[in-house]
Backbone as CSV, one residue per row, in Angstrom:
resi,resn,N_x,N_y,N_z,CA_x,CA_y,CA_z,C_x,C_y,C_z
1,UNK,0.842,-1.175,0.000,0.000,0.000,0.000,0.892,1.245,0.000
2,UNK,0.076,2.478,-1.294,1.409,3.699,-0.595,0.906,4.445,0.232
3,UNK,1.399,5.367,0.431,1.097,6.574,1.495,-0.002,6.932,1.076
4,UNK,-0.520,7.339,0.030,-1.903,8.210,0.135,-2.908,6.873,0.323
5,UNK,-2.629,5.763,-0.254,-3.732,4.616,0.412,-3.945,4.675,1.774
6,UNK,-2.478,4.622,2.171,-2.639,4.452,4.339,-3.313,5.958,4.760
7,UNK,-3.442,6.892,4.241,-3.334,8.420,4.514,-4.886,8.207,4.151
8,UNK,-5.708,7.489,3.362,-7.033,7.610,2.765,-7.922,6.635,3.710
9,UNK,-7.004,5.536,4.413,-7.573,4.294,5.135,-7.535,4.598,6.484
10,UNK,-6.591,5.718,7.079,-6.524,6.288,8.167,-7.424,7.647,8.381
11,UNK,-7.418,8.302,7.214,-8.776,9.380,7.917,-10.183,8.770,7.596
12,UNK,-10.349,7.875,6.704,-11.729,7.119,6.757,-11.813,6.559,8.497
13,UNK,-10.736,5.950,8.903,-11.002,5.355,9.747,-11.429,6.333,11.200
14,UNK,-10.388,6.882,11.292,-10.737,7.898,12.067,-11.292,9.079,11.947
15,UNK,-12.058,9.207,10.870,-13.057,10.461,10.368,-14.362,9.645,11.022
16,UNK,-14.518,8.474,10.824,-15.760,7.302,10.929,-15.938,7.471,12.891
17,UNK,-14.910,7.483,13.640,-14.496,7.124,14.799,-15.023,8.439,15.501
18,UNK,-14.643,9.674,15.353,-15.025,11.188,15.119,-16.179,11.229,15.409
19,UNK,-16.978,10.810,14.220,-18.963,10.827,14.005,-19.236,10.096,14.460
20,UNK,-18.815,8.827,14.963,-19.165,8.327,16.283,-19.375,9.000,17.172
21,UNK,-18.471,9.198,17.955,-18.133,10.128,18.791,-19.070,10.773,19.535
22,UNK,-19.497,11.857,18.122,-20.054,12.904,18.162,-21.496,12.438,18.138
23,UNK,-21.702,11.349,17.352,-23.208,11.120,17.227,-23.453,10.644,18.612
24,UNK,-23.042,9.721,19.228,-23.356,9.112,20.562,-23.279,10.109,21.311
25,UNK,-22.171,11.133,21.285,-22.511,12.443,22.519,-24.108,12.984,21.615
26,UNK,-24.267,13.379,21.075,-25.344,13.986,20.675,-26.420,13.997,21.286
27,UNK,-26.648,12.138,20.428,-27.743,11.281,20.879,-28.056,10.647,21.976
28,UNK,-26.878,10.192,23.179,-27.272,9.867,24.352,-26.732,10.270,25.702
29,UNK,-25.351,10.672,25.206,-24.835,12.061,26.963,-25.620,12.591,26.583
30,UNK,-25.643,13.794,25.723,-26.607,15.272,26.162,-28.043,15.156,26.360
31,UNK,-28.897,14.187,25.606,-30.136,14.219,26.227,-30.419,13.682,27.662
32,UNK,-29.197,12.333,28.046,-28.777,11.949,29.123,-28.956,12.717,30.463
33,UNK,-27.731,14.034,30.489,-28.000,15.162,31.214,-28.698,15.898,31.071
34,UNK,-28.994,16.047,30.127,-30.201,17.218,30.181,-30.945,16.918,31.245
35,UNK,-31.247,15.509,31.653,-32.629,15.207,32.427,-32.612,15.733,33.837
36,UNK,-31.150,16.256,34.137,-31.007,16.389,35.579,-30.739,17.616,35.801
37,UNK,-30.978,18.314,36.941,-30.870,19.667,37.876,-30.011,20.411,36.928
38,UNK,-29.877,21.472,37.082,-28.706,22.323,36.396,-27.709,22.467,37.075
39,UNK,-27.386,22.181,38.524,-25.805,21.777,39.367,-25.714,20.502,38.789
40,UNK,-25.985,19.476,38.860,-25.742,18.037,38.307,-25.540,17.766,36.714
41,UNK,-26.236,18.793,36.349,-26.241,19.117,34.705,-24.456,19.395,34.768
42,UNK,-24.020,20.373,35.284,-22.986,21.149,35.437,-21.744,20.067,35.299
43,UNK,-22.121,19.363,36.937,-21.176,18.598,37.489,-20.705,17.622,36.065
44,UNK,-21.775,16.832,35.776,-21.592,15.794,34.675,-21.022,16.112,33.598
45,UNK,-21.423,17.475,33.242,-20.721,17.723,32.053,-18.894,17.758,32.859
46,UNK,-19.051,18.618,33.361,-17.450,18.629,33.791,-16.622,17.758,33.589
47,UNK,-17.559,16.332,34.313,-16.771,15.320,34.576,-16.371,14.762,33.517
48,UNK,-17.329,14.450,32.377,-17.214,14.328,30.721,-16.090,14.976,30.606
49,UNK,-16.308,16.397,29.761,-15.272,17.011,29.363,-14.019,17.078,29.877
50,UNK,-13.848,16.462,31.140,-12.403,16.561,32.074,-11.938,15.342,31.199
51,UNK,-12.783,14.325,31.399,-11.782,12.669,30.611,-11.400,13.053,29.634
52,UNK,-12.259,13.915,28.653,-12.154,14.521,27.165,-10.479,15.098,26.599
53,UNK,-10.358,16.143,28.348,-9.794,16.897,28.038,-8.244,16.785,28.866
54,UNK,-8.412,16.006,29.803,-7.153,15.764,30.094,-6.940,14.327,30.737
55,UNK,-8.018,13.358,30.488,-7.782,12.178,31.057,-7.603,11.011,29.540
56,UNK,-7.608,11.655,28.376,-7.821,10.386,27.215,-6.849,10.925,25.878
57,UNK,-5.824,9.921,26.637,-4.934,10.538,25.211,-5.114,9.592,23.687
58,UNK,-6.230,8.674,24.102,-6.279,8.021,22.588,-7.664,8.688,22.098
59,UNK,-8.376,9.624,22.630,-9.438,10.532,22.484,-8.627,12.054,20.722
60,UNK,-7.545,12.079,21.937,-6.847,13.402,21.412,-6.010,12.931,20.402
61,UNK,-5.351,11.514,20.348,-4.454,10.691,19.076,-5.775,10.657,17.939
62,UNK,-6.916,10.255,18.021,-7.561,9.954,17.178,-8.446,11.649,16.954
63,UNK,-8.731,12.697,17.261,-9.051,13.937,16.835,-8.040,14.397,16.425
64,UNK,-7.042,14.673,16.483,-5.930,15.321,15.667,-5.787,14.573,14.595
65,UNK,-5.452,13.025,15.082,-5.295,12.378,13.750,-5.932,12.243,12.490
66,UNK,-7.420,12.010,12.652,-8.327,12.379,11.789,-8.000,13.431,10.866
67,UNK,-8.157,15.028,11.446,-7.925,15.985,10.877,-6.017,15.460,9.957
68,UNK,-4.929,15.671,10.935,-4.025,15.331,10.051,-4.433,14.061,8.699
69,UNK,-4.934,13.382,9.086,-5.078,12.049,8.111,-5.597,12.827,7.109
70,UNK,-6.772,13.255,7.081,-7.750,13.853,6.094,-6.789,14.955,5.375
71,UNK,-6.071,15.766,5.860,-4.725,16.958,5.342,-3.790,15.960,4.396
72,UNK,-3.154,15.000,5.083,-2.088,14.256,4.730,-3.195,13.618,2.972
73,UNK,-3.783,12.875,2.965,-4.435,11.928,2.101,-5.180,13.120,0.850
74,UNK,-5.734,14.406,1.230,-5.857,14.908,0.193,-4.738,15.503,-0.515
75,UNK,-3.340,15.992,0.322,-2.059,16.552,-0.255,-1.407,15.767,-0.777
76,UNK,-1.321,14.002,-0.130,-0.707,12.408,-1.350,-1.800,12.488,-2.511
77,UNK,-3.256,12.664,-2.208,-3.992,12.019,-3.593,-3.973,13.380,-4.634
78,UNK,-3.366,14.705,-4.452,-4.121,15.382,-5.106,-3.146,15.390,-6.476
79,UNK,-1.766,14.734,-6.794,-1.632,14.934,-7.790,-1.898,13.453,-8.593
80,UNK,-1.826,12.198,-8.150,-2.236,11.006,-9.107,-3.746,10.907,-9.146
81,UNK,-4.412,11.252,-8.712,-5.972,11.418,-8.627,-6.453,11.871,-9.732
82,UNK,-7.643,10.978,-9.686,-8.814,11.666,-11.425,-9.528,13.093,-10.996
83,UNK,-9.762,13.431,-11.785,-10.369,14.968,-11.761,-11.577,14.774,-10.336
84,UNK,-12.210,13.789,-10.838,-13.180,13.784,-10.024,-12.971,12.877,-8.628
85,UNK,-12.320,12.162,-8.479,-11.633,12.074,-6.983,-11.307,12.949,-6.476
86,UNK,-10.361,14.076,-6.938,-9.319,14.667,-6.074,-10.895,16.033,-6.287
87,UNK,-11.740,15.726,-6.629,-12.639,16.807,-6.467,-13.658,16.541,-4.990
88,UNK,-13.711,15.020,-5.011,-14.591,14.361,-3.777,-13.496,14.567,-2.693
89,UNK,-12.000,14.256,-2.757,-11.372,14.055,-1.490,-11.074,15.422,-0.926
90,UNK,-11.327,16.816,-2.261,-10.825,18.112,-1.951,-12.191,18.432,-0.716
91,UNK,-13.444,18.298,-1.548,-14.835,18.330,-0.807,-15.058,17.851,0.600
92,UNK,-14.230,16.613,0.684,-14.608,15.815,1.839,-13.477,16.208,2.992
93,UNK,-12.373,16.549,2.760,-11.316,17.090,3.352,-11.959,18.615,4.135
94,UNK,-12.108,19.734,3.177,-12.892,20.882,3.748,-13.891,20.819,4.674
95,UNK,-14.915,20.274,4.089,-16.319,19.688,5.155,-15.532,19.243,6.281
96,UNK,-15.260,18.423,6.258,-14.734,17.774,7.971,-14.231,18.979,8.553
97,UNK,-13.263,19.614,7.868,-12.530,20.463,8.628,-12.956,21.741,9.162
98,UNK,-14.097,22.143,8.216,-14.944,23.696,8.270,-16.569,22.936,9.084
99,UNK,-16.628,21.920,8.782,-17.783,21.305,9.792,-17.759,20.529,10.884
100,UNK,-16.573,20.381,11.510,-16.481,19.263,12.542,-15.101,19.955,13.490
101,UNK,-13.952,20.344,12.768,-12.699,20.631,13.540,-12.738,22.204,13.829
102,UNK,-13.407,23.265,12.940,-13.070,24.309,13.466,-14.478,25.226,13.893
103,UNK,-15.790,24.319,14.324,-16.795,24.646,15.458,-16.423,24.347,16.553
104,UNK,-15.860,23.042,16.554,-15.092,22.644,17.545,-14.173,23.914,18.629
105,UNK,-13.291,23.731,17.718,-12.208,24.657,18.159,-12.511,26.280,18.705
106,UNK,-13.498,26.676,17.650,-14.102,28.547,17.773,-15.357,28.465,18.825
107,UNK,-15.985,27.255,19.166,-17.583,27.172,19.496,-17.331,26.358,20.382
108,UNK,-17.192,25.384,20.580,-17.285,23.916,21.907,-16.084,24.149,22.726
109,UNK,-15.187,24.002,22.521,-14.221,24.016,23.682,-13.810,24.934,24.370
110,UNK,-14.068,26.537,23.795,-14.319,27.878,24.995,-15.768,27.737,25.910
111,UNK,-17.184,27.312,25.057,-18.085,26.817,25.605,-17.990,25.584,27.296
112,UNK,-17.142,24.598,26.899,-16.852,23.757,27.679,-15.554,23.844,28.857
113,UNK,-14.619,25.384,27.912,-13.756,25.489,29.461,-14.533,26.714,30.468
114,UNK,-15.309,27.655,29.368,-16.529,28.016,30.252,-17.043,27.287,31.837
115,UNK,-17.737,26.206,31.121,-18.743,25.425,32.327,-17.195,24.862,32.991
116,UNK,-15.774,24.457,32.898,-14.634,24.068,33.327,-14.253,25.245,34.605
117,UNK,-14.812,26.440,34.191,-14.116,27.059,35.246,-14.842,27.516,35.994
118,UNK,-16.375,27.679,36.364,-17.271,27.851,36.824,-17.401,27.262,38.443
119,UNK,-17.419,27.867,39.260,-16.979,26.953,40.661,-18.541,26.619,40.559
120,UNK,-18.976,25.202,40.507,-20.206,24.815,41.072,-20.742,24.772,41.820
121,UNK,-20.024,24.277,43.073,-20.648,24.173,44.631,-20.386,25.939,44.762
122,UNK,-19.572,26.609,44.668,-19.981,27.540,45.090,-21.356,28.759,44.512
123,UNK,-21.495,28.521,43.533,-22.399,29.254,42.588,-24.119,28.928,43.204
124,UNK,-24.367,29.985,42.940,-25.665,29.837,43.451,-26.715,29.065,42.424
125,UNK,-28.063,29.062,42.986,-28.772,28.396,41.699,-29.074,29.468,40.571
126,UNK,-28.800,30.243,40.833,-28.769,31.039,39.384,-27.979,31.627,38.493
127,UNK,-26.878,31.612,39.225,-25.742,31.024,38.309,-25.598,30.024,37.594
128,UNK,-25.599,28.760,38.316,-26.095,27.363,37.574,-26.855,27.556,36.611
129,UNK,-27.827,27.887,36.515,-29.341,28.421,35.427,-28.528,28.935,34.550
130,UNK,-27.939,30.006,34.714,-27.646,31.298,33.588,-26.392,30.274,32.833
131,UNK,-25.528,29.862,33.665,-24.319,28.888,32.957,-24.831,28.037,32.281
132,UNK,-26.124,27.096,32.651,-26.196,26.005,31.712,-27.172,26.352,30.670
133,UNK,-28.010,27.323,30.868,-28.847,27.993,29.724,-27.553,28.631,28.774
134,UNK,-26.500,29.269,28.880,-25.948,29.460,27.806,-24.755,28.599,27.349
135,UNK,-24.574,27.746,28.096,-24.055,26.933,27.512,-24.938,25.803,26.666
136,UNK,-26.173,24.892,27.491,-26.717,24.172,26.601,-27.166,25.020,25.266
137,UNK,-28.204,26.167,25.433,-28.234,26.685,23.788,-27.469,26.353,22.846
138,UNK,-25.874,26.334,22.996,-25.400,26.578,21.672,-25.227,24.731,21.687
């Protein structure tokens, strides 16, 4: 196999791993918490986003990697590629990256060190309210 094969078999794989990810947070943490208090709302998320964010380094190998994979595999395929491949892998490369890596980056993770720095137990209940109303919205 050459490089842009492994580079095409590695961001499939971990592009696939990603929307996992994301679909299962979607679909069953967040409606999950939602169901509970807005301190417990709080707490849980925390506790989530803490493994996320500093307890899972094969979390953070496979989000970077993705993105690199998907960079790497359209810059190997884009010169032996048919017009219309290197038009799907140019397409599919952007999308991920303008739809998945950089909401991420501008939108979710200031959102989430937000609710990260928020003292819970000390905050009153309306703090709690106002924190998780603008954080769940977005």
């Amino acid at each position: 196999m050459n490089a842009f094969a492994v580079s095409l078999v590695l961001a499939t794989v971990l592009d696939g791993l990603v929307a996992g990810f994301l679909l299962g947070f979607a679909v069953v943490v967040m409606p999950g918490i939602a169901t509970l208090g807005d301190r417990d709302f709080l707490r849980a998320f925390r506790v989530i986003d803490g493994v996320i964010q500093r307890g899972s380094p094969l979390f953070g190998i496979v989000w970077v990697g993705s993105a690199l994979a998907s960079v790497a595999a359209l810059a190997l395929g884009f010169g032996p590629s048919e017009t219309v491949a290197r038009a799907l892998l140019t397409s599919a490369t952007i999308s991920y990256i303008v739809g998945v890596q950089l909401p991420t980056g501008l939108v979710n993770i200031p959102l989430n060190n937000g609710v990260q720095a928020l003292d819970v137990d000390g905050a009153s209940d309306e703090e709690c309210r106002a924190a998780r109303l603008a954080f769940e919205a977005r």
